[in-house]
C-alpha positions as CSV (number, residue, x, y, z in Angstrom):
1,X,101.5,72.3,91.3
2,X,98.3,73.8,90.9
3,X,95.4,71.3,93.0
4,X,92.7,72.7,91.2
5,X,91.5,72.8,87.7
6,X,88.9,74.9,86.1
7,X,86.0,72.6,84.9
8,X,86.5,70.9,82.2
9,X,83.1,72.4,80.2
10,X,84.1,76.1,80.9
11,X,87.9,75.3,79.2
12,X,85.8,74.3,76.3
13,X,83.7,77.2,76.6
14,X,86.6,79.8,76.5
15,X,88.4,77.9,73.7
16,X,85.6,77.3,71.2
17,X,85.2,80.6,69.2
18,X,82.2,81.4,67.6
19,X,82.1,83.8,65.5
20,X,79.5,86.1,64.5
21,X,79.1,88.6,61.4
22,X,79.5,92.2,62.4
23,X,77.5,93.1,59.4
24,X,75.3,90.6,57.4
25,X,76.7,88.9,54.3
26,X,80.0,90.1,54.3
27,X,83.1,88.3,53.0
28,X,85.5,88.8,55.4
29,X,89.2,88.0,52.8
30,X,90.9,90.4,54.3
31,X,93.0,90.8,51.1
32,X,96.7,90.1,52.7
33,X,98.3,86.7,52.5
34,X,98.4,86.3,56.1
35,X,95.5,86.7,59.1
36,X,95.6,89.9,60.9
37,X,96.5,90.4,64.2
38,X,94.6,93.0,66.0
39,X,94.5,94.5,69.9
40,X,92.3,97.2,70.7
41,X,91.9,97.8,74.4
42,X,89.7,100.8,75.2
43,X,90.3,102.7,78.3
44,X,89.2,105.9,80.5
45,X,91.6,107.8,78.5
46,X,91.0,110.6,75.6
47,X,93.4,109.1,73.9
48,X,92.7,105.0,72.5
49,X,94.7,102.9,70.6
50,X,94.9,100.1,68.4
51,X,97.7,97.8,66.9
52,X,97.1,95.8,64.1
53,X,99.6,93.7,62.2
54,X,100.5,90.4,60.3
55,X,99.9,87.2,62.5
56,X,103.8,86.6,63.8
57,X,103.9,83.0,63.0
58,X,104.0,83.5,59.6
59,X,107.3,84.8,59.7
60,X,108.4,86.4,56.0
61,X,104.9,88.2,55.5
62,X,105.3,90.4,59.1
63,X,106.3,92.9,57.0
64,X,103.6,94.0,54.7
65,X,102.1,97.4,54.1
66,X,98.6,98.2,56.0
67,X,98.4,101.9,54.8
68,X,95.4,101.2,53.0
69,X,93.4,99.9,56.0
70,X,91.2,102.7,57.5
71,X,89.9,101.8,61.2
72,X,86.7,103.5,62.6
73,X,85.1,103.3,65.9
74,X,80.9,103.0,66.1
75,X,78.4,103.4,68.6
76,X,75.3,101.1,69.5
77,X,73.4,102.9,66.5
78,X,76.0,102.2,64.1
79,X,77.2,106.1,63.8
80,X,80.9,106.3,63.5
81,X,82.2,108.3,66.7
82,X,85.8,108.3,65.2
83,X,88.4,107.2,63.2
84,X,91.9,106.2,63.8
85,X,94.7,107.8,62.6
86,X,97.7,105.8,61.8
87,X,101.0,106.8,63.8
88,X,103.1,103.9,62.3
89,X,102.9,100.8,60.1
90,X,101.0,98.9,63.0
91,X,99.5,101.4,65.6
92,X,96.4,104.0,64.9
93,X,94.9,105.7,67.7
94,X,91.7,108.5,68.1
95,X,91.0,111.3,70.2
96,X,87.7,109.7,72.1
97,X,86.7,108.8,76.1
98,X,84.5,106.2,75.6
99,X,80.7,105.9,77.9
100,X,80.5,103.8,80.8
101,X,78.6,100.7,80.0
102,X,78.1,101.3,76.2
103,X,78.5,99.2,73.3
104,X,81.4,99.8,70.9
105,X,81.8,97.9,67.2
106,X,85.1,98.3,66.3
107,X,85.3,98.4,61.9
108,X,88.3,98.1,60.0
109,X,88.0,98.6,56.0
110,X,90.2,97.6,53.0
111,X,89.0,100.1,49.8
112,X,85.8,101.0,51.6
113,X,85.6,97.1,52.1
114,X,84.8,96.4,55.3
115,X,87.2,93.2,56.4
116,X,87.2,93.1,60.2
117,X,85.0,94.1,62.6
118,X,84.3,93.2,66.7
119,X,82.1,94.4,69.2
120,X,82.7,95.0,73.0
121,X,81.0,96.9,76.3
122,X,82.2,99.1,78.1
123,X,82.1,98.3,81.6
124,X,80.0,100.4,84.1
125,X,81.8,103.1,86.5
126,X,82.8,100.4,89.3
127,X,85.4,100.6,91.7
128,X,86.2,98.8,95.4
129,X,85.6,100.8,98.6
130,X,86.5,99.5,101.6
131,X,84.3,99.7,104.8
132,X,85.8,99.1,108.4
133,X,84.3,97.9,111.7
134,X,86.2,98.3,115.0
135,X,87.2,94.9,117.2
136,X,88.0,95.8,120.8
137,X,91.1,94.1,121.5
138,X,92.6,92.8,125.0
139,X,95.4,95.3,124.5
140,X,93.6,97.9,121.8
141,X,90.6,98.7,120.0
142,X,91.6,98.3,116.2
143,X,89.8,98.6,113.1
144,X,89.6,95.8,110.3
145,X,88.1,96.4,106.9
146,X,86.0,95.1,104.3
147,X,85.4,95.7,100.3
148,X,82.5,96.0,98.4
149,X,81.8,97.2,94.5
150,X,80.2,100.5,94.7
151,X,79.2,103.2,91.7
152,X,79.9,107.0,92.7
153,X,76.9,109.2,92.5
154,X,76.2,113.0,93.5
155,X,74.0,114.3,96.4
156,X,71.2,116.6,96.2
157,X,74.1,119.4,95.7
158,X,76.0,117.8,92.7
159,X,78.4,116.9,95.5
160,X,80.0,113.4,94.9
161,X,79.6,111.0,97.7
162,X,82.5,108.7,98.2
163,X,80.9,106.0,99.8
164,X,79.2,105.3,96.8
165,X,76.1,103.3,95.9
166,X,75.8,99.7,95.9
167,X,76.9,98.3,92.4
168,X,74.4,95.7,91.8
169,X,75.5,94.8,88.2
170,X,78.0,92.3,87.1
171,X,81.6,92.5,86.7
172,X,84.9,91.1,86.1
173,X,87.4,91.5,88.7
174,X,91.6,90.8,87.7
175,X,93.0,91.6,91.4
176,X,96.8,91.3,91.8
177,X,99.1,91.8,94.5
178,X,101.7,94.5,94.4
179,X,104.2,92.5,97.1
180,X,104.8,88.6,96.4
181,X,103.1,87.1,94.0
182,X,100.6,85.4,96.1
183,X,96.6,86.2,96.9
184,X,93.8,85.2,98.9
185,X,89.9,86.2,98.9
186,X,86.9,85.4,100.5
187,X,84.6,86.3,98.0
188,X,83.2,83.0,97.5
189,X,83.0,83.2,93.0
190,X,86.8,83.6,93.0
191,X,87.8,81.8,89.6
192,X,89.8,78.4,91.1
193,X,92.0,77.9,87.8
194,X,95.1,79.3,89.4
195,X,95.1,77.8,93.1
196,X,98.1,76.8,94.5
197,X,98.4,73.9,97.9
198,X,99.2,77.2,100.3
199,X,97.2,79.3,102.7
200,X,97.2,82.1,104.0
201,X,98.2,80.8,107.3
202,X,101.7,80.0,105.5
203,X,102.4,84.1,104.3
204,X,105.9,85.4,106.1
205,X,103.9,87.7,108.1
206,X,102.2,85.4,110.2
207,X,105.7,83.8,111.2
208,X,107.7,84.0,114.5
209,X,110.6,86.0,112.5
210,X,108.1,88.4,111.4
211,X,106.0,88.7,115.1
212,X,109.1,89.3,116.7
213,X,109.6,92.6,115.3
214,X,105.9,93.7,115.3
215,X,104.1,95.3,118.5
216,X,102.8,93.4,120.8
217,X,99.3,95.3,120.1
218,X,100.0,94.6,116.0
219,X,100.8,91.0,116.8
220,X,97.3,90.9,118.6
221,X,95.5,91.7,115.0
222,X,97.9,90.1,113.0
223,X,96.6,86.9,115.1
224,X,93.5,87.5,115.1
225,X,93.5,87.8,111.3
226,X,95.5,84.6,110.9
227,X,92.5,82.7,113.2
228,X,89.9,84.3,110.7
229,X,91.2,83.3,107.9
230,X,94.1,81.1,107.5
231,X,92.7,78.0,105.7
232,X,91.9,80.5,102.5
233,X,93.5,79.3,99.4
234,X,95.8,81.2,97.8
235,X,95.9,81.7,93.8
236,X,99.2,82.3,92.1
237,X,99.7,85.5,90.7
238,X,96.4,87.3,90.2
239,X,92.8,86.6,91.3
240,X,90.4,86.7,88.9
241,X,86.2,87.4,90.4
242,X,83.7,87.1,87.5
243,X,81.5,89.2,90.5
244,X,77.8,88.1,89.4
245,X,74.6,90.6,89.5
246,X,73.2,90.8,93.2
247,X,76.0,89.9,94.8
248,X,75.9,88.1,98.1
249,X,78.5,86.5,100.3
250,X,76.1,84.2,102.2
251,X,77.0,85.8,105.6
252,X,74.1,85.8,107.8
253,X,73.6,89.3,110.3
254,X,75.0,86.9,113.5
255,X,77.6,86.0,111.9
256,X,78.4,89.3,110.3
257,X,78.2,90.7,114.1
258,X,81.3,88.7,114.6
259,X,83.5,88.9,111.2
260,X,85.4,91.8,109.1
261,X,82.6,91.8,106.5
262,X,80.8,94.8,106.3
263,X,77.8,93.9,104.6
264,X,76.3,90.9,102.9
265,X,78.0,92.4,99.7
266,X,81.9,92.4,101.1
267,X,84.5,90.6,100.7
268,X,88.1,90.2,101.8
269,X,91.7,90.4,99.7
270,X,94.7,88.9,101.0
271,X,98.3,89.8,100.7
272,X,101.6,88.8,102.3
273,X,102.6,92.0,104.3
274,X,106.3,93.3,103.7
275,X,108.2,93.4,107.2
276,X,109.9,96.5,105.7
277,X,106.9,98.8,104.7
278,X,104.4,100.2,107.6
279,X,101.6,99.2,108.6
280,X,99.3,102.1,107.5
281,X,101.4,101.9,104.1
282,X,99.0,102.3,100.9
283,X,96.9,99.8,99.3
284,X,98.8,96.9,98.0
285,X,96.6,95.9,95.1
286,X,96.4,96.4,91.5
287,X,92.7,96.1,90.4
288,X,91.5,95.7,87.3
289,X,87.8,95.9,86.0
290,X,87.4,94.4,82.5
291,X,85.0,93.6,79.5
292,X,83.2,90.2,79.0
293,X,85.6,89.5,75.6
294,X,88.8,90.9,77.8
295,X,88.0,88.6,80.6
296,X,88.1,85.5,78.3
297,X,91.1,86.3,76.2
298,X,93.2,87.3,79.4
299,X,92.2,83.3,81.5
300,X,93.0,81.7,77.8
301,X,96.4,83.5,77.2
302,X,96.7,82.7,81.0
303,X,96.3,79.1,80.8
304,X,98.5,79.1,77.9
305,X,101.4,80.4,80.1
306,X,100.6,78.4,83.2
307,X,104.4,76.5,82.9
308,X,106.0,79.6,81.4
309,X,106.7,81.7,84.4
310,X,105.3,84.7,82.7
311,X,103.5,87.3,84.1
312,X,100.1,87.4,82.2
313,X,99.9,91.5,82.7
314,X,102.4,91.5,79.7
315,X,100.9,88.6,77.4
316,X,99.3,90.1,74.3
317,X,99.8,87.0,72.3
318,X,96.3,86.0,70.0
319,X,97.4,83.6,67.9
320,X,94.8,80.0,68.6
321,X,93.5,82.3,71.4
322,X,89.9,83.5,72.6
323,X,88.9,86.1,70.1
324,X,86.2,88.6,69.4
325,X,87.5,90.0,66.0
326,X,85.8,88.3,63.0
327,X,87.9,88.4,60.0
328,X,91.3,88.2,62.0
329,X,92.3,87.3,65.4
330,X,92.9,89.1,68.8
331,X,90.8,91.2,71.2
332,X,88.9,94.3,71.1
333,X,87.6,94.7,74.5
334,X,87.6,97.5,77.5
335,X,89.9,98.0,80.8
336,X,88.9,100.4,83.6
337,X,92.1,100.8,86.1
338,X,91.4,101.3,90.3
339,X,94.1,100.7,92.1
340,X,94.0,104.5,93.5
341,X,90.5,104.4,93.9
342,X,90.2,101.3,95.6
343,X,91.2,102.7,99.3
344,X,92.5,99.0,100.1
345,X,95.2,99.8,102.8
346,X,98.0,97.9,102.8
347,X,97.3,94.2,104.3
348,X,93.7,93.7,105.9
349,X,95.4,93.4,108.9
350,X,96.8,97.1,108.6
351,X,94.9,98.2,111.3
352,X,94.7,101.3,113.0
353,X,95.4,101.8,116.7
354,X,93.5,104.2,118.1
């Protein structure tokens, strides 16, 4: 059983839509005997997509005609930046790579009618870099890591620097383990709606079994890490970080001196690690960054599921759901993908020896 609840004011929050005209005095009747159903998730790709159909509850009309719809995408200045082309009766898509941290109006017309429109923001050009610090051992000197939101620039030369610079904007942060189903973070505005009674103290790799067939220098870390942090909660299936502007962990420079964290902007992820993959295996997290509207659809639909057993990265149902669209129902919002670019290596305790 889940021991913690999101507050009772934000549930209300996410489930009370208000909607607001995309343009003024426009009667959104859509024209069809049934709502429409519509998910439009923009991406870093040239290529976006949209699905639109009949809301499924309402069974014998899922079948009607939307050839007549036309679907257009807008900028901040209202110009029209493209428009869809239908591939089948309930997917469009457009040649277009949308602008980090722009504003998008999506517009969808009946007869030159406009009957459903939403808006959305792309986010800014974030992704997690991970910083590491060396701990001197009694048997080695190993290194431990950190992460912190960073924005790639370009030097002087046009060449891009890696490190990146400090993000200090907000985001929204969907982090989920690739092994187990189970996550812990230190990054104190972790979202509490999906905690479970465990630790990380209880993960298989801080067992007996599991030290047994370690090194005795990997042992070492993997104890170390285990006395850091084993009394971190651990959420079921995903963490989500609504990451606010300015971030700070709290840490002060003593007891940073002393800790993995890198800065006062890191943070720490936590994942069971595999007794079968290596310790310097690749990073073990799938990150996602997404838009204000996506963030809120994606904890309702979650909380929907929550005695389901489904896994929420394959939930696209809008029906009584957080929506953004006015005139229908569903989500228009904005995804970037960085699990590659993250550089999270395996478990935090996949140190190094040196």
């Amino acid at each position: 059983m889940r021991n913690k609840i999101f507050s009772l004011t934000a549930r209300l929050a996410l489930l009370s839509t208000v909607i607001v005209s995309c343009v003024e005095s426009i009667d959104f009747d859509t024209g069809y005997p049934t709502p429409l159903s519509v998910h439009c998730i923009l991406t870093e790709s040239d290529i976006q997509e949209i699905d639109i159909r009949p809301a499924t509850s309402y069974g014998k009309n899922r079948d009607i005609s939307l050839s007549d719809l036309s679907v257009e995408l807008m900028n901040a200045r209202g110009e029209t930046i493209c428009s869809f082309q239908q591939k089948d009766n309930t997917r469009w898509n457009a040649e277009m790579t949308p602008a980090y941290g722009e504003k998008y109006a999506l517009s969808i017309k009946k007869d030159g009618q406009e009957i459903i429109c939403a808006k959305t923001t792309f986010p800014p050009n974030v992704y997690i870099k991970q910083f590491m610090k060396r701990r001197k051992g009694a048997l080695i000197d190993y290194l431990y890591y950190s992460c912190e939101l960073r924005i790639p620039y370009k030097d002087a030369e046009g060449f891009d620097v890696r490190a990146g610079a400090p993000f200090d904007g907000s985001a929204n942060l969907w982090v989920f383990p690739k092994v187990g189903n189970l996550i812990g973070t230190t990054h104190p505005n972790a979202d509490d709606f999906n905690l479970i009674s465990k630790t990380v103290g209880t993960f298989p790799c801080f067992s007996l079994d599991s030290m047994k067939l370690w090194s005795l220098s990997l042992n070492e870390a993997k104890r170390w890490m285990k006395d850091s942090y084993q009394d971190i909660p651990l959420h079921d299936g995903f963490v989500r970080i609504p990451s606010p502007q300015l971030f700070d962990n709290g840490e002060d420079p003593l007891s940073i001196s002393n800790n993995p964290l890198y800065t006062t902007r890191s943070f720490i992820f936590l994942a069971d690690f595999p007794l079968t993959c290596s310790p310097n295996q690749g990073d073990l997290f799938d990150i996602r960054i997404v838009s204000d509207e996506l963030d809120l659809y994606l904890k309702d639909i979650y909380q929907r599921e929550l005695d389901k057993g489904r896994d929420m990265r394959y939930i696209y149902n809008h029906e009584n759901a957080y929506t953004n669209v006015t005139g229908g129902i569903g989500i228009f919002g904005a995804i970037l993908y960085r699990s590659e670019e993250s550089a999270i290596r395996g478990y935090n305790g996949d140190f190094i020896e040196q």
